[in-house]
C-alpha positions as protocol buffer text, in pm:
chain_id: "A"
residue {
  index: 1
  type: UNK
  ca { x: -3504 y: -1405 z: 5091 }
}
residue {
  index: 2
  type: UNK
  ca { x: -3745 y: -1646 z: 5214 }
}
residue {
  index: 3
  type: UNK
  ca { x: -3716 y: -2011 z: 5109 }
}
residue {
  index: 4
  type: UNK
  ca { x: -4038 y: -2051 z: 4923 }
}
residue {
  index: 5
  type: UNK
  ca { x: -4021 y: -1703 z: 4747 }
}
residue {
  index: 6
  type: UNK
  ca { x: -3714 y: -1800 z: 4624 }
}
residue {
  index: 7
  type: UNK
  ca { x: -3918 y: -2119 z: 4482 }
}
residue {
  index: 8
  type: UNK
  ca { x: -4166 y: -1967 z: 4326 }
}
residue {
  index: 9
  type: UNK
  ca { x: -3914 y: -1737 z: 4137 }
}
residue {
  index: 10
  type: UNK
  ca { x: -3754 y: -2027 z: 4052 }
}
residue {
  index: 11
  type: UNK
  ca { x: -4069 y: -2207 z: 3898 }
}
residue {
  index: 12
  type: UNK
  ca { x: -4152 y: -1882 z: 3737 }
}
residue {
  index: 13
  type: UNK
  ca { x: -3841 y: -1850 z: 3571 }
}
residue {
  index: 14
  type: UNK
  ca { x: -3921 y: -2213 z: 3493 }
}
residue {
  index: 15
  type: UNK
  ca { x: -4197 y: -2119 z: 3274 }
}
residue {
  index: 16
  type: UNK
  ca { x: -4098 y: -1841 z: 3107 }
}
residue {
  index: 17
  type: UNK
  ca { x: -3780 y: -2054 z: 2961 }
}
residue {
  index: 18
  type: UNK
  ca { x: -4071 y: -2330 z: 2887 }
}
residue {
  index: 19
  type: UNK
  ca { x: -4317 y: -2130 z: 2732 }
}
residue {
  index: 20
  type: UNK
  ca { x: -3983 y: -1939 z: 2523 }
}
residue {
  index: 21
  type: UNK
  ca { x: -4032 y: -1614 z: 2672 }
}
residue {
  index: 22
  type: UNK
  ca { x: -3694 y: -1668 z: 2824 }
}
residue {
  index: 23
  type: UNK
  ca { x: -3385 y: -1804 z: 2702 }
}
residue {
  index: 24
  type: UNK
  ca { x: -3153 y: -2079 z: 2828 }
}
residue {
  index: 25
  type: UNK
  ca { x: -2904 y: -1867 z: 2868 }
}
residue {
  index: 26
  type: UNK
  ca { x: -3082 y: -1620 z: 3043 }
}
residue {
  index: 27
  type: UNK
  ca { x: -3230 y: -1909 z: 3278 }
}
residue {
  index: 28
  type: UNK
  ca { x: -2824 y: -2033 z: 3349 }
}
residue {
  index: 29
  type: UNK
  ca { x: -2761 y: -1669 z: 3489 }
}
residue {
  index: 30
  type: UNK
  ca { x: -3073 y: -1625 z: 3689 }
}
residue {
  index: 31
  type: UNK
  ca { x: -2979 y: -2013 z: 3817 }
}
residue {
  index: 32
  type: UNK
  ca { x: -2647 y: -1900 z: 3883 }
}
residue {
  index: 33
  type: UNK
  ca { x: -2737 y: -1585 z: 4069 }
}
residue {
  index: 34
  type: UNK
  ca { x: -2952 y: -1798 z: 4309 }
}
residue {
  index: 35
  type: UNK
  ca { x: -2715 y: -2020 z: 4406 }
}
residue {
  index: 36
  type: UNK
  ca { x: -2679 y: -2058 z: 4778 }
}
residue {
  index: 37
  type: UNK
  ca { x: -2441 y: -1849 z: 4929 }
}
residue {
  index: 38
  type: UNK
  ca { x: -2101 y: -2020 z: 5079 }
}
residue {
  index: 39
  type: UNK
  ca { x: -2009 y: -1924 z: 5431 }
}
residue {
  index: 40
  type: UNK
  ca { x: -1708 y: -1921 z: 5568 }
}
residue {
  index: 41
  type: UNK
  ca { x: -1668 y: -2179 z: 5846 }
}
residue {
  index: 42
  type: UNK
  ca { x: -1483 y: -2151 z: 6166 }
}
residue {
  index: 43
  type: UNK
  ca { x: -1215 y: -2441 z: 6332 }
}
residue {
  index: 44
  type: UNK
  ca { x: -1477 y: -2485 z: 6565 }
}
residue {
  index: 45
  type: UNK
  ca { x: -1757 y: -2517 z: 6342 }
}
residue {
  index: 46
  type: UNK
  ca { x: -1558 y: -2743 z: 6139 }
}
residue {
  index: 47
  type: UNK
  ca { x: -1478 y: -2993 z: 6383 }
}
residue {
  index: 48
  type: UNK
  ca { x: -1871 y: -2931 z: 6532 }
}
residue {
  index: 49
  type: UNK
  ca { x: -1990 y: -3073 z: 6262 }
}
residue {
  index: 50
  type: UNK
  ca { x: -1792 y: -3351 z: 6195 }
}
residue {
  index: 51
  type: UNK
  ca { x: -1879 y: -3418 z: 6535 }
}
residue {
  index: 52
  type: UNK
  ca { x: -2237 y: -3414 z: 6473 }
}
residue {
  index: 53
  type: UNK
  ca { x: -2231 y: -3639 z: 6149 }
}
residue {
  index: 54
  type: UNK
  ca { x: -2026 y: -3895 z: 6363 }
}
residue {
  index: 55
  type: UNK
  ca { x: -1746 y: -3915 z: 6205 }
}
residue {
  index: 56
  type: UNK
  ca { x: -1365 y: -3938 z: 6254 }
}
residue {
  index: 57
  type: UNK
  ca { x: -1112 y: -3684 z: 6084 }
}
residue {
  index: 58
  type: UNK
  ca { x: -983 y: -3983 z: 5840 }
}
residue {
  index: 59
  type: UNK
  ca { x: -1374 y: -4055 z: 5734 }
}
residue {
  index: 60
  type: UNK
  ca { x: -1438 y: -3697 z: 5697 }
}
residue {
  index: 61
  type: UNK
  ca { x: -1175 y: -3640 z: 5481 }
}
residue {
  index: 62
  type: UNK
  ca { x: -1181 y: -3925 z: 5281 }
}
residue {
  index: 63
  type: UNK
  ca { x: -1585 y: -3830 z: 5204 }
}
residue {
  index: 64
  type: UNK
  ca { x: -1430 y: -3437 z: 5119 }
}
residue {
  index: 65
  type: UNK
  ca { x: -1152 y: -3566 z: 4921 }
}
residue {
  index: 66
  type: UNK
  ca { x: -922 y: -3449 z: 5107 }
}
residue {
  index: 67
  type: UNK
  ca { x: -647 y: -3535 z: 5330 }
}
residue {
  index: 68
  type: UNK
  ca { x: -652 y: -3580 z: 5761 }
}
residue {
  index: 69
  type: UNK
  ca { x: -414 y: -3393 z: 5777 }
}
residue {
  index: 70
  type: UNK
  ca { x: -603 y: -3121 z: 5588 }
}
residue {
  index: 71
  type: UNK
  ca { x: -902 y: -3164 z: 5847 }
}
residue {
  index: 72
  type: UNK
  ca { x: -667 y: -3175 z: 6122 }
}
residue {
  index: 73
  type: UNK
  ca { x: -564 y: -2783 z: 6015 }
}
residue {
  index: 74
  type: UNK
  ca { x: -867 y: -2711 z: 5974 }
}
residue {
  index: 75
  type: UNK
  ca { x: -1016 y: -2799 z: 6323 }
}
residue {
  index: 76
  type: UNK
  ca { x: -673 y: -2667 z: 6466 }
}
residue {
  index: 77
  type: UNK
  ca { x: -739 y: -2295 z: 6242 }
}
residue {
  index: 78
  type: UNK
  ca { x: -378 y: -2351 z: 6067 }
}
residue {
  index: 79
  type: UNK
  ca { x: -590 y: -2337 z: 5764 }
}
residue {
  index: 80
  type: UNK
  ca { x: -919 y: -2210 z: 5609 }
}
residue {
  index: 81
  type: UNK
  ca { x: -1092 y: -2450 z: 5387 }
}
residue {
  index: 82
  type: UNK
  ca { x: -1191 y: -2279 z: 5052 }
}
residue {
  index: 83
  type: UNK
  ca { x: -1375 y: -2354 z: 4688 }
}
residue {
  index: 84
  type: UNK
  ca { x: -1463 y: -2720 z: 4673 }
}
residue {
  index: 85
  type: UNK
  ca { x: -1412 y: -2777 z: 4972 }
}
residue {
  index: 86
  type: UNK
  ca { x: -1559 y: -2510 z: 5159 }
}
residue {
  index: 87
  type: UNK
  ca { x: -1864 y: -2555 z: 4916 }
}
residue {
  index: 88
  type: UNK
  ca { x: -1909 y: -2946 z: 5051 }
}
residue {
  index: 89
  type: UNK
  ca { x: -1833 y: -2805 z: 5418 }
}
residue {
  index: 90
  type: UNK
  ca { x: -2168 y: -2570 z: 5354 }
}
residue {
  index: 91
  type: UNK
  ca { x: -2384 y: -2864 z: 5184 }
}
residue {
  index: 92
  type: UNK
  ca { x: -2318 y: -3144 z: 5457 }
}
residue {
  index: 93
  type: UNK
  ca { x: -2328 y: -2844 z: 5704 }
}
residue {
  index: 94
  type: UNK
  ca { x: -2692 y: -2824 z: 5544 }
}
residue {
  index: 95
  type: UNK
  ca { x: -2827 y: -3164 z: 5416 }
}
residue {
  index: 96
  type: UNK
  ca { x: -2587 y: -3405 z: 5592 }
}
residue {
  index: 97
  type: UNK
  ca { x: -2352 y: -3613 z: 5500 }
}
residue {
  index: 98
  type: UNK
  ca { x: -2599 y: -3832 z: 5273 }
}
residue {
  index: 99
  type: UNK
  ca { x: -2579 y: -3535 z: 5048 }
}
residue {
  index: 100
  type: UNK
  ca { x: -2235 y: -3677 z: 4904 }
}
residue {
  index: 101
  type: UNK
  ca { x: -2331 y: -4076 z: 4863 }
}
């Protein structure tokens, strides 16, 4: 769906919770449905992008909250970030890593 369709359902949704012809909790579950979708993210894109925000493994991980050693596995494809961290992966992969300060 296009980024500014997706807006102006948001907004609209917006105003029917404002003007009560929505609920709050109906507004939570159409929120929730529109959340961004997490994709899965390769070694390569993984260390690609810590490589793009400048970064060493140690500053990287200490931003994610996680260990080097975790980062190291990940760029190496020993392991597959998931949840949390696969959901910060996706927003610095998308806004950078000013998105966490």
């Amino acid at each position: 769906m296009d980024d500014s369709l997706k807006a102006c359902l948001k907004e609209t949704a917006l105003d029917l919770y404002r003007s009560g012809l929505m609920s709050e909790a109906t507004l939570r579950e159409f929120n929730v449905l529109n959340l961004a979708k997490v994709k899965t993210l390769s070694a390569t894109q993984i260390r690609k992008l810590r490589r793009n925000q400048k970064v060493s493994q140690a500053v990287f991980a200490a931003l994610l909250n996680v260990s080097k050693s975790t980062v190291q596995q990940w760029e190496q494809g020993k392991k597959k970030p998931g949840g949390a961290s696969l959901k910060l992966l996706n927003l610095v992969s998308e806004k950078g890593l000013e998105a966490l300060f």
